[in-house]
N, C-alpha and C positions, 0 to 999 in steps of 0.2 A: 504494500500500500504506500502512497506516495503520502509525504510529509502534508501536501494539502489536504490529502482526505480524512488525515488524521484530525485535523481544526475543523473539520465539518461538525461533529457534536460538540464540540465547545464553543462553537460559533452558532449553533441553535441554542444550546443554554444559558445564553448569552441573553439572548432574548427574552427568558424566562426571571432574570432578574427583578424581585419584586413579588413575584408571586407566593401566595398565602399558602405557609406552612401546612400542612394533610394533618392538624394533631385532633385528639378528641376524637370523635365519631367519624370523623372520616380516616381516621390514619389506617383502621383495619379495613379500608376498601380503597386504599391509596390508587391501586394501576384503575379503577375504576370512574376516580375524580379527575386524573389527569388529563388537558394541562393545565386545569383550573387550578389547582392544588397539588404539592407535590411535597414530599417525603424527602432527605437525599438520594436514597434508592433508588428513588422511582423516578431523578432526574435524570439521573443515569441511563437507566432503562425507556425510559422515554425518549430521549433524543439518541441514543443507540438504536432505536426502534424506526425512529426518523430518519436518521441519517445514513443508516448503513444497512437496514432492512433484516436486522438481529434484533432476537428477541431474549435477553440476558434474565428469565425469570422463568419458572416453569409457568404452563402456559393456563393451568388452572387455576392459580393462584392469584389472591388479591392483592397481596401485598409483594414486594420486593426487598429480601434479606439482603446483607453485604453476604451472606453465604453464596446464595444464587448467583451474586455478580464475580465472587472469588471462583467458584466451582464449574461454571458455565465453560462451556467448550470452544464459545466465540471472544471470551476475556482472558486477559495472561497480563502479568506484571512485565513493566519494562524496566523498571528499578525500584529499588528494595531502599528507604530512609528508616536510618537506624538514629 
């Protein structure tokens, strides 16, 4: 993947700046509020879902863990801060 399509989802959540935290009654149906409301998670998963046509959560689920996004077969760490 080319260094630009890498700023493709950081350059849509970019745009989400601003937008009202998923907590309280909506946080356990966060991928459902989305992109009215969002989670960190489910930022994540949301403009990965936008931007690159992956979907980093299981697909029945309402919510988006950091497990889902660590474990996921389309995310991998580039560097590791200790």
């Amino acid at each position: 993947m080319s260094p630009s399509k890498f700023d493709t989802a950081s350059r849509l959540a970019n745009k989400y700046i601003g937008v009202e935290y998923a907590s309280n009654v909506k946080f356990p149906i966060a991928k459902l509020v989305a992109p009215h409301y969002f989670t960190c998670t489910t930022l994540v998963w949301w403009c990965s879902k936008k931007a690159y046509g992956i979907n980093l959560s299981r697909w029945l689920s309402t919510i988006v863990t950091p497990a889902d996004l660590l474990i996921d077969e389309n995310s991998y760490i580039i560097a590791s801060i200790e």
